[in-house]
N, C-alpha and C positions, 0 to 999 in steps of 0.2 A: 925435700919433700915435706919437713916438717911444716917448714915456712909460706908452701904452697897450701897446704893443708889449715894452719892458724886461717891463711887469708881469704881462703873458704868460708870459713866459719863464719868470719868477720862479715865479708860483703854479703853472706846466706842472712845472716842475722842482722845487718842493716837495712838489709832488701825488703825485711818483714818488720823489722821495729820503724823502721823512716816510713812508710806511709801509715801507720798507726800511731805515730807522733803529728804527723800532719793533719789525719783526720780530726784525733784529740783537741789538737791546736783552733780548727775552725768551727768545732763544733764548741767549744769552750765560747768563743767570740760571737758565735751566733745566738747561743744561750743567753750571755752575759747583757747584749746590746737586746732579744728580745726580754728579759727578765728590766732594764732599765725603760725598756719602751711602756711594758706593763704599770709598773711603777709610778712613772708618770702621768698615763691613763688614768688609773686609783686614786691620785693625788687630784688632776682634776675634776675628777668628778665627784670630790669629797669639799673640793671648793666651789662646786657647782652646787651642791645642795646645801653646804652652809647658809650661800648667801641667799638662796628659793629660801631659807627658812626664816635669814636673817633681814630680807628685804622689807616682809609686813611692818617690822617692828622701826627698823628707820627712817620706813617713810611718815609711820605713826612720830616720831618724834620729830620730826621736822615738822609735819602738821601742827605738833602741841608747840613748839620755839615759834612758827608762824601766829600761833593764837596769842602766844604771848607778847609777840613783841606787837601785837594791834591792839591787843587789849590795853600795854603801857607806853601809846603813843598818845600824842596828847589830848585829842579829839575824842577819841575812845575813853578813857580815863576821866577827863573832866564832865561826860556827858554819864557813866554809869557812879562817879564817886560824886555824889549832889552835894554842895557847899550848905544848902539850908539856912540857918541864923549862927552858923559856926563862924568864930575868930581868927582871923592869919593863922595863930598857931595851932587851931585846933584843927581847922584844915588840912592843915600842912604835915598834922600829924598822922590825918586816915590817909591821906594818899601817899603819903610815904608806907605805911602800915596795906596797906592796898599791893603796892608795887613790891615791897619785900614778901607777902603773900604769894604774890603772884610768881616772882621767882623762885621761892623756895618749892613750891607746889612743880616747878620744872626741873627740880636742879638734877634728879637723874638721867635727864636725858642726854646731859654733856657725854653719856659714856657710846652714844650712837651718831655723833654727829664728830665733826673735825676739830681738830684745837683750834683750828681758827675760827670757825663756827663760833666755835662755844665762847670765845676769845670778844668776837662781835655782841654777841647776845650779853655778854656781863658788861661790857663798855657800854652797851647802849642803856643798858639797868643803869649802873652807874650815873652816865651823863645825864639821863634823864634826872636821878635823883638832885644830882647838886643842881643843874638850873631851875629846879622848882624852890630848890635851899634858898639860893640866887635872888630869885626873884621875892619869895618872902620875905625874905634880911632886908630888901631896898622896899618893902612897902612899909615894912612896920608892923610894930604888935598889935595895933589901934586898928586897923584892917579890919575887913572882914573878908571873910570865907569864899563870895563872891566877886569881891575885887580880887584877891587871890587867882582867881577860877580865869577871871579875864586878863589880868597881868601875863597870867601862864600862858594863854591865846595868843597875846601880842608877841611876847616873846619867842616860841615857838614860829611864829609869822616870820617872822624875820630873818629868822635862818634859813640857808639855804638847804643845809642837809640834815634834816632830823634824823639824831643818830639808830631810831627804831624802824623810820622807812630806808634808811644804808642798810642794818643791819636785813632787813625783811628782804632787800632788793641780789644782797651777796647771797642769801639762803636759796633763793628761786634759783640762781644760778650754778650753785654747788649739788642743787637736787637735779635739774638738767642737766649738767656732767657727770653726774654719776649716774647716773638710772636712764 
């Protein structure tokens, strides 16, 4: 009787704690999975108004990378930096002094745009710099300002891909994938 009596107990007491372990069990699961659904929610819609906040300001800097690299293409450059009665080298010195203006006046904007972006837009500074170097060093000190002006013309002509309209051309591209 003892024994009949224990296993009373036992299956009265399973009878009552087993489905309040199961309840437990599914209600724990359905918490957990809506508590991770929430979560998620939260998260995107905190990446949804970062970027409503952060959209104005990268499109602003892809506009300012676009003015730049037109204003340091050749055309652009040699028509607003006037050669006047200036020498090869003094020439050579405002438009270099010109183009480092003009990049440094951009350089925060690396921090809204892509490394490769930004990777384009210093190469194209860059290469622009040396073939104007380039081209000074084979005219000569004896030069002037406006043969300068046109040497840069010719040479620029001849290439087939100015590295400011590459660079200008990856930009429009990166803004249309993205946005």
């Amino acid at each position: 009787m003892a024994d009949i009596c224990f296993m009373d107990i036992f299956l009265d007491t399973f009878r009552t704690i087993f489905p309040s372990i199961l309840i437990l069990i599914v209600v724990y699961l359905m918490m957990s999975s809506f508590l991770e659904n929430e979560d998620k929610r939260r998260r995107s819609e905190r990446v949804r108004a970062t970027q409503k906040q952060s959209l104005p300001i990268r499109m602003q800097a892809y506009e300012r990378l676009a003015l730049f690299l037109e204003r340091i293409s050749p055309n652009s450059l040699l028509i607003r930096v006037k050669a006047g009665n200036l020498t090869n080298q003094e020439y050579l010195l405002l438009i270099q002094q010109n183009i480092r203006s003009e990049f440094e006046h951009n350089l925060s904007q690396q921090i809204y745009v892509s490394d490769k972006m930004w990777e384009m837009v210093v190469a194209s500074k860059s290469t622009m710099v040396s073939i104007v170097n380039t081209v000074s060093a084979d005219l000569g000190p004896e030069a002037g300002g406006a043969e300068l002006s046109k040497a840069i013309l010719r040479a620029f002509m001849q290439m087939e891909n100015i590295p400011s309209k590459s660079a200008l051309n990856y930009l429009r591209q990166e803004v249309i994938e993205e946005f």
